[in-house]
C-alpha positions in Angstrom: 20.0 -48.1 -18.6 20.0 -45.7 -15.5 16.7 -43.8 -15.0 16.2 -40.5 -15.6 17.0 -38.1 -12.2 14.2 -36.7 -10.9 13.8 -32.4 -10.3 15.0 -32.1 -6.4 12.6 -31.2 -4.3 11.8 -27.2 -4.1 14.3 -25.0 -1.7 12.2 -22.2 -1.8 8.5 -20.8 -2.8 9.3 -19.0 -5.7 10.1 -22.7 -7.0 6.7 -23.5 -7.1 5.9 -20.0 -8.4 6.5 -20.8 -12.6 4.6 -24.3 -12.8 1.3 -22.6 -11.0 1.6 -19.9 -13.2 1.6 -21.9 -16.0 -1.4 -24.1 -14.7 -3.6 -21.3 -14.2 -2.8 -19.1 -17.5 -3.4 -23.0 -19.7 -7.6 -22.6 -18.1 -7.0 -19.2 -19.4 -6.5 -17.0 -16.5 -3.8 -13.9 -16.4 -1.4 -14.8 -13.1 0.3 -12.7 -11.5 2.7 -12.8 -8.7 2.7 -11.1 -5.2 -0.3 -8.8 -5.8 -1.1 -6.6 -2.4 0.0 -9.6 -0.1 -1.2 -12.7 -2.3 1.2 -14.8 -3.7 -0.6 -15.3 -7.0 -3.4 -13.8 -8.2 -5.0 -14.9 -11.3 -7.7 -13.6 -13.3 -9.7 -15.3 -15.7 -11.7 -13.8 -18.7 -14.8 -11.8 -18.4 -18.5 -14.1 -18.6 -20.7 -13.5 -21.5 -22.8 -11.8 -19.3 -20.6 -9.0 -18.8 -20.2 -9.5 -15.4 -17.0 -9.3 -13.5 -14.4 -11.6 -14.3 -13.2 -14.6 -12.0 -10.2 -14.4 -9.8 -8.1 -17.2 -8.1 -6.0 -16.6 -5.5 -3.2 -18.8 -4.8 -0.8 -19.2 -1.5 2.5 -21.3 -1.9 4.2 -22.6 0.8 7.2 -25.8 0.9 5.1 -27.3 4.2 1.4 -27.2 5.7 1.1 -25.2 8.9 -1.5 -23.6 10.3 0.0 -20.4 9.5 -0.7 -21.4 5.8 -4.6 -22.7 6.6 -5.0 -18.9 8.3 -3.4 -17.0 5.5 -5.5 -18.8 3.0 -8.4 -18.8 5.2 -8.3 -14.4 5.0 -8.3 -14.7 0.8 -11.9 -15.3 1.4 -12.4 -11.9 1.9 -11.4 -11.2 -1.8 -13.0 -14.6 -3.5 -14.8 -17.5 -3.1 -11.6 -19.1 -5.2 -8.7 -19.7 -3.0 -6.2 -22.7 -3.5 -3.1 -23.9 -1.2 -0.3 -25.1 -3.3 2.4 -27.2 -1.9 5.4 -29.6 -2.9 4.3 -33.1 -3.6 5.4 -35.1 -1.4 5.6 -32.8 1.4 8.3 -35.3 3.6 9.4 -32.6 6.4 5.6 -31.6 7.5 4.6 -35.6 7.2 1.6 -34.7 4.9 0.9 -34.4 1.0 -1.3 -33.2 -0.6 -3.2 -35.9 -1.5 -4.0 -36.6 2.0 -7.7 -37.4 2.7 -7.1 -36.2 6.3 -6.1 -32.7 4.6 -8.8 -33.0 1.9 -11.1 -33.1 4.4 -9.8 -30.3 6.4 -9.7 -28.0 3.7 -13.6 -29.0 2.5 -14.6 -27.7 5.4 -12.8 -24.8 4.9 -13.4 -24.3 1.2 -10.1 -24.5 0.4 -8.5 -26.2 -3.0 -5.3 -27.5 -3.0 -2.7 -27.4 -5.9 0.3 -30.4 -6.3 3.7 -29.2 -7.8 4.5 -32.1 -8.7 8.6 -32.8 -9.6 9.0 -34.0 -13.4 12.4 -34.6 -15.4 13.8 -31.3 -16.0 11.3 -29.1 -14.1 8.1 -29.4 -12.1 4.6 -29.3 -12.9 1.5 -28.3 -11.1 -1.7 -30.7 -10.6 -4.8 -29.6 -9.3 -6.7 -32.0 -6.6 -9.0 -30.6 -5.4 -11.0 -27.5 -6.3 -12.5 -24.6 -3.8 -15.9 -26.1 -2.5 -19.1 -23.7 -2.1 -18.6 -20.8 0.6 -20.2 -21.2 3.9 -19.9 -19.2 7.2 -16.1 -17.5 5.8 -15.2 -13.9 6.2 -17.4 -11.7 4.6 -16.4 -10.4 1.4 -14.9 -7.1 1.6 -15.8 -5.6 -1.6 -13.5 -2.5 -1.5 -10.4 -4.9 -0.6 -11.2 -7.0 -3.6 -11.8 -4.3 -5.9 -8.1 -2.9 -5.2 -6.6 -6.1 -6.0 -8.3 -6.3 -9.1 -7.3 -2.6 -10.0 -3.6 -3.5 -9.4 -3.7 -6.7 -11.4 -4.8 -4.6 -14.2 -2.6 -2.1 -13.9 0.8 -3.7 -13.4 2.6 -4.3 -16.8 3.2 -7.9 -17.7 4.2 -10.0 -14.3 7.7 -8.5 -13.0 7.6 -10.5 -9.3 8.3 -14.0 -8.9 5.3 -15.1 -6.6 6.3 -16.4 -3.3 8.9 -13.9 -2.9 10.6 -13.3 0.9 9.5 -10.6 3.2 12.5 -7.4 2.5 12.3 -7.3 -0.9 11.4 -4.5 -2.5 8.5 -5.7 -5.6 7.1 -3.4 -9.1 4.1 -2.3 -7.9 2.1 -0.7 -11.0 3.2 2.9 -9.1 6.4 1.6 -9.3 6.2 0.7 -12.8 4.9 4.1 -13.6 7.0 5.8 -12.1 10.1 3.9 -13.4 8.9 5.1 -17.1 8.9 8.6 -15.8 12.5 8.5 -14.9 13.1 6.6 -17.9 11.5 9.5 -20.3 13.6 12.2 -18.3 17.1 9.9 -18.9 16.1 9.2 -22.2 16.1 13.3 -22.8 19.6 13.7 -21.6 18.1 13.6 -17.6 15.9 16.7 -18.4 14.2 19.3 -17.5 11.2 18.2 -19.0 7.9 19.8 -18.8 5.5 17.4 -17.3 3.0 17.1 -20.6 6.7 16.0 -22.3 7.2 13.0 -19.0 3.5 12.1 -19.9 3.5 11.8 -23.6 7.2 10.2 -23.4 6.3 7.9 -20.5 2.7 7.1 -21.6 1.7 7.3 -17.9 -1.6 9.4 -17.6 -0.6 10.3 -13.7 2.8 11.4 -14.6 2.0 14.9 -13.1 1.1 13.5 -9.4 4.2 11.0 -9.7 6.8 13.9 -10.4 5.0 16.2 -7.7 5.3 13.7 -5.4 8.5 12.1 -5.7 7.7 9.4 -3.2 11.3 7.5 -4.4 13.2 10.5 -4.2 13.9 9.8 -7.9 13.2 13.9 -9.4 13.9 17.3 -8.9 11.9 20.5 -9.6 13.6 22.4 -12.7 11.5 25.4 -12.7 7.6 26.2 -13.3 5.7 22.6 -14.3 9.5 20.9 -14.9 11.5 18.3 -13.7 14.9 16.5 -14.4 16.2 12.8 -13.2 17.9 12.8 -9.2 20.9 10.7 -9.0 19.0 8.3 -6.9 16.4 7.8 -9.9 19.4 6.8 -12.3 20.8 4.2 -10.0 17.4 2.8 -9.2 16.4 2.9 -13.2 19.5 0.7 -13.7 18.7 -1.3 -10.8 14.6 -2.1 -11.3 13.9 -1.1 -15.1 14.7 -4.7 -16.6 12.4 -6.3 -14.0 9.6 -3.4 -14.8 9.9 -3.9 -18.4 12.1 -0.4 -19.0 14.4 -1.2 -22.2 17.7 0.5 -21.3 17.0 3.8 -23.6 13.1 3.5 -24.4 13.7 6.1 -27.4 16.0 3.6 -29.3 13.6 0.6 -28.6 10.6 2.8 -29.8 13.0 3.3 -33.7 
């Protein structure tokens, strides 16, 4: 009897993106992917203490490079937890992550390193070896951290695949917000709307700064404190609403 076929190797990043995802959100933690530049940001539940709760940040990449070590090396600056994640076996860079040269390396560094792992039918992510304690890193910019905390809370579910190339354009929690503005003004026959009506209808608390300032080009003024949908904000609700979670009429979902 013919064995089963092993998963091919992974063509690209966002590959590895669902069995890291999955790793991280089984030890409980909410990931996310490409938050402000990281490729995965994960964040666990908040200590008894009531202190703030732990994040993991997580860089992909198909091959090792010193590009990779640098990038990973600059998550220090946002927590102590960072973790590379590669292919297993890594055949084009000559290293895998298992290697004790690269275990060794990344020690010193405080880097851990995540396995993907190919299993029949998908892939599945392995940890090897976990961030050691922090020693003369980057120090911790506080403000930087605290804005990739305040986007992982705000963006709605997870609408990026992490690992995604350079060029395209990702749901940002503005985005998102902004996307159920137009939605409320297209669900109302395109408007006008007063702005209380976009913020009760889109459930977005900053609905009034959003329609003011129009940074997508997606609404027009319609008179004193109104606006209705722009063309543009039609074609880009049909266009980025599924990923951002927009149902296509959000009054008929609501019945």
């Amino acid at each position: 009897m013919p064995k089963p076929s092993r998963t091919p190797r992974p063509a690209a990043e966002t590959d590895l993106y669902a069995p890291v995802k999955a790793l991280l959100e089984a030890h409980g933690y909410v990931a996310k992917g490409e938050l402000r530049g990281c490729d995965i940001v994960a964040i666990g539940p908040a200590p008894e203490d009531g202190g703030e709760p732990p994040m993991v940040i997580v860089e992909m990449k198909l091959t090792l490079s010193l590009t990779v070590l640098l990038q990973a090396v600059d998550r220090f600056a946002l927590t102590e937890s960072v973790y590379l994640a590669v292919p297993s076996p890594d055949g084009r860079a000559g290293i895998t992550p298992y290697s004790p040269r690269l275990h060794r390396l990344c020690r010193r560094l405080g880097l851990g390193i995540i396995a993907v792992e190919p299993v029949v039918g998908g892939a599945m992510a392995v940890p090897v070896l976990d961030p050691q304690p922090p020693g003369t890193g980057p120090r911790r910019n506080k403000a930087r951290a605290a804005l990739v905390r305040k986007e992982h809370a705000r963006r709605l579910g997870d609408p990026n695949r992490g690992g995604t190339p350079g060029g395209v354009k990702l749901i940002t929690a503005y985005r998102q917000a902004a996307l159920r503005c137009a939605a409320a003004l297209r669900d109302a026959g395109g408007g006008p709307l007063k702005v209380r009506a976009v913020r009760a209808a889109a459930g977005v608390e900053e609905a009034g700064k959003i329609l003011y300032r129009n940074v997508y080009g997606w609404f027009e003024p319609a008179g004193r404190d109104a606006y209705r949908l722009a063309e543009a904000g039609r074609r880009d609700l049909e266009v980025y609403g599924p990923r951002a979670g927009i149902p296509p009429q959000m009054a008929e979902a609501a019945e």
